[in-house]
Structure formats: C-alpha cells, structure tokens
N, C-alpha and C positions, 0 to 999 in steps of 0.2 A: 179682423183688424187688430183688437189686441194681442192675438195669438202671432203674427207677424210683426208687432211692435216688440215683445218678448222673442224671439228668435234674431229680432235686430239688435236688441240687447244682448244677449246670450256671443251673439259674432264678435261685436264690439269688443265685449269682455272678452272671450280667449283671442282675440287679433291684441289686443294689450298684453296680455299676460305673454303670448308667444312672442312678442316682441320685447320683452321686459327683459336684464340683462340676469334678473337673480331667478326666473324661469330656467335657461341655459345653465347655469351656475348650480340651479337643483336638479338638475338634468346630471350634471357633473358628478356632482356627489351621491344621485344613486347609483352612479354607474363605479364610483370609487368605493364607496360599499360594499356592493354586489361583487366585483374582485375580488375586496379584502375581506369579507365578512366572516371568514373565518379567523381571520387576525385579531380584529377588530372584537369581535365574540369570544376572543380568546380561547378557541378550541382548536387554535395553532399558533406558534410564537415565532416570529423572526428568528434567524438563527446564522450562523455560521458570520463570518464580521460583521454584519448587521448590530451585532451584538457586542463587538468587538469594543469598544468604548464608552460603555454601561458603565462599569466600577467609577470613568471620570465624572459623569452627567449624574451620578449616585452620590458621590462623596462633595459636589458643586451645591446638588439642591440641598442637601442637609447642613451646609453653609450656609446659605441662605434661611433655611427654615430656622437656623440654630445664632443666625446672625454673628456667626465666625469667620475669619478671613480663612480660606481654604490656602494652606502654605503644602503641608505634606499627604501626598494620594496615600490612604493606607489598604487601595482596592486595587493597584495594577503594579504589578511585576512586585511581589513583595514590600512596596513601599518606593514612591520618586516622587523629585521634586513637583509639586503639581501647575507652577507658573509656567513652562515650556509646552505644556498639556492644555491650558486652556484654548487652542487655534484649532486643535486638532476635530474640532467638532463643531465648532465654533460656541462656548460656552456662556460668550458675552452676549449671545442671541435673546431678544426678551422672550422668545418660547419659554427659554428656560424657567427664568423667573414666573412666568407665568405658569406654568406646568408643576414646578416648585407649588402654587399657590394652591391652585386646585387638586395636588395631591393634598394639602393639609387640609383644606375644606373639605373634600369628599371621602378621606382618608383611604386612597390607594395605596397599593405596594408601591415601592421605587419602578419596579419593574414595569409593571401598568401604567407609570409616567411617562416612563422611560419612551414607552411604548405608544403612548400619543403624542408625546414631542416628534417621538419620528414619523408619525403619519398624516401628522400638522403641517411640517414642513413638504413632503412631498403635493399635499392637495393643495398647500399655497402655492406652488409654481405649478399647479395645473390649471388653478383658478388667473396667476397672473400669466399664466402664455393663454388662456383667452382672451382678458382682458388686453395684451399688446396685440393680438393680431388680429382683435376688433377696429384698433387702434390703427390697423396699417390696409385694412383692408375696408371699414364701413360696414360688413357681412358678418351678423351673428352665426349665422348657419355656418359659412366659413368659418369663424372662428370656433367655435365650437366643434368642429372638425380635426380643426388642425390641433386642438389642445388634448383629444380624444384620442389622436396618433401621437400626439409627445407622450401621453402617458401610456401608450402601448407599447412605446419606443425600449420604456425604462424599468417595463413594470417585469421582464423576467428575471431580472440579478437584482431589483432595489431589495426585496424578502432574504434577499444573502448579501448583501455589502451594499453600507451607506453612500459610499463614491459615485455612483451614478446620477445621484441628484444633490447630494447633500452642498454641494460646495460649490454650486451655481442656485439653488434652490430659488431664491430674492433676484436674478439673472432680468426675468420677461417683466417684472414690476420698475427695476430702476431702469431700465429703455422707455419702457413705458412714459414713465415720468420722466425722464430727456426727453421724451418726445412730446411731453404736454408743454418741456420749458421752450423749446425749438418755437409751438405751436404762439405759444402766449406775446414769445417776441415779436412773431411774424406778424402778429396782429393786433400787437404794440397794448401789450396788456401787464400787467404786473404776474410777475412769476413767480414771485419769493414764497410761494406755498410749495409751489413742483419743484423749487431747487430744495426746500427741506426736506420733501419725501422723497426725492432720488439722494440727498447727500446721509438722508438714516438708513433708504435700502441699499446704500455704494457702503455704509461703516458695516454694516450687519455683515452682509456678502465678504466681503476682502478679510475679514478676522476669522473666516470659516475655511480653515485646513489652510491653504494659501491665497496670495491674490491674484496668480500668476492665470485661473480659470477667468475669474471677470474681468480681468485689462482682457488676454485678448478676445473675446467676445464682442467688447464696449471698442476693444480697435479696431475690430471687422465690421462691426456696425459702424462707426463712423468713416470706412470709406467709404461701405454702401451709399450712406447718405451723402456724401459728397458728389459720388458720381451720379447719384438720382436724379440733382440741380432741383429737387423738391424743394431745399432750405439754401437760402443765401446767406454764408457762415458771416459773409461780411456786415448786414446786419446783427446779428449775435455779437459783433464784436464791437458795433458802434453801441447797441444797446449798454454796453459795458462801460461805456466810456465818458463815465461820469464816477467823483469819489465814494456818491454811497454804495453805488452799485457792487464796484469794484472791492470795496469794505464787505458786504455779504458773501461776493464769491469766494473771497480770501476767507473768511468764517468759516464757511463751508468746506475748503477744504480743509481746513488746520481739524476740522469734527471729523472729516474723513481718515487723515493722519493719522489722528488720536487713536482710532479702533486700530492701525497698524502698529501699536504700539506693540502690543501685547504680542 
C-alpha cells in the first residue's frame, strides 16, 4: 500500500513537472547547448559577420562601464561617427547594458561579452516563439516543437551573420503580448501590464537595424487575426474609448517613437 502510494506520488510529480512550462524551456536550452557547445566552451568563435559589428558593441560597453557618451567609434573603418551606428545592432537593447555589467563583475574579455550578448538574443526568441505558439495553440508539446524547428530554421548561417535573427529576435514575445492585451479586453480585464511589455518589446525590436522587419510581421499578423473573427477589433476599440485609456495608449506610443529616434 505504501509502495503504491509512493509510485502515485512519483506520477503526480513528473505529470507536473512535464507539464510545467520551464521543464520544455530546460529541454530548450539543453538542446541549445548541445548545438552550440562548442561556442559556448569557446573552443570555436563566431566568425565571418557574425562578427562584423564587434568593434560597435566593444567601444558602446566601455561607455558605459567608463560612463562616457560614446560620440566617436575608434574600432570601425578607422574612426565614424558612432550615432548613425547605434540601430545597426540595436545598441539601445538592455542585453547590452546588461552584458556591459556582467563583463565587469565577472571580468570577461569584450569578446566573451560580445559573444553572450549574441547568444542571449537568439535563445530569447527561441524561448519567446515557444511561449507565442503555446499561446496560439494550448500544446506544449506543439509548441515546443514548433520552437525546436524555428531554431533549426536559423541555426545554419546565424554562426556567420547576425541578420537571421538579430532584427526580429523580441518578434514571437511582442505578439505574444498583443495577444495577452487582445486577450485581457476580451474578457474586460485591465491590460496596462501587456500593453507595457509589448510597447518595451515593440521599442527594443524597431531600434534593431530597421523597423521595416517588425511592421511587416505585426501587419501580417494583424490580418491573420482579422480574418480568424477569433477577436472583435470593435471591442478593442470601445475599450479604448474613454480619456484615460486613450492617455496610456498615446504613452505608449510616443515610448515606442522614442526608440525610433535614434
């Protein structure tokens, strides 16, 4: 009897745990290691443009750690202005800052930053195209699927050129989050959380190389969703139609602006 109260336990537990979303998620990441793990171990480097805008992400963190406005690059083409340079990798990304940080605490080369800022960014849009097409389908096993094939999709050229993911990278996270704010109106709930994390993941994305990759994505998804008749836009728009509401979404976008500044 105890021995089969113990085995009902034992079930319970991995039927949790294989149900849990950061089970699938560490499932993720062994299998993003196990690809890169010679990257990652450094007993091979990125290379060919992969590498290609190192000297900007080099001469940005030592701004930062040096707390100096970065005006002049003195690491790319002999010396340029470095403010037309910050989009081109997207600089204003808090990777950076971050990566900036934990170089100085753990005291890596630039290099070795370099070199987990860029493999930060790729596992974050393999973890957030799980999490949107959990989001669209109910199925972890589908989703973890389909995020399993994004990253096989991208994984032969991303080791030689950052263009394959870098500049949709935050892409399956700000749907996501349109899709929790779609979700919150429908069910006449307050949203002002998912409209601030799709308007930091829509600043972050659009200041990365151009914006021209996440408009149309966000405009192909929005006629999907139209023609699905999943969401009645016309709610969304009554929801709207009162002054404070209308006050936050103007917010939101003047912060999304903002990151087009640059």
């Amino acid at each position: 009897m105890n021995l089969q109260a113990m085995n009902d336990t034992k079930n319970k537990i991995s039927l949790k745990l294989f149900n849990h979303h950061l089970f699938w998620i560490f499932l993720l990441l062994i299998s993003y290691f196990f690809i890169y793990s010679e990257v990652i171990l450094k007993t091979q480097y990125i290379r060919h443009d992969a590498l290609n805008f190192y000297g900007l992400y080099k001469y940005m963190i030592e701004g930062i750690q040096n707390a100096e406005i970065p005006f002049w690059d003195i690491y790319s083409l002999c010396g340029t202005p470095f403010y037309p340079s910050i989009p081109l990798i997207g600089l204003l990304d808090p990777l950076v800052f971050i990566t900036a940080f934990t170089q100085k605490v753990f005291g890596q080369s630039s290099l070795d930053s370099y070199l987990t800022f860029y493999l930060l960014r790729a596992f974050i849009a393999v973890v957030g195209t799980y999490l949107f097409l959990y989001k669209l389908t109910g199925s972890k096993k589908s989703a973890f699927t389909g995020a399993l094939l994004f990253f096989f999709a991208f994984l032969p050229s991303f080791h030689l050129q950052n263009g394959s993911i870098n500049s949709f990278y935050l892409t399956p996270l700000a749907l996501l989050f349109f899709l929790s704010i779609l979700d919150r109106i429908k069910n006449k709930k307050n949203c002002y959380l998912s409209m601030l994390l799709f308007t930091f993941t829509c600043g972050v994305i659009v200041n990365v190389f151009i914006p021209t990759y996440f408009t149309f994505y966000f405009i192909v998804f929005l006629i999907a969703l139209f023609f699905s008749c999943f969401y009645q836009f016309k709610e969304v728009f009554n929801y709207f139609n009162n002054k404070e509401k209308r006050g936050v979404l103007f917010v939101c976008c003047c912060l999304i602006l903002l990151f087009l500044i640059p």
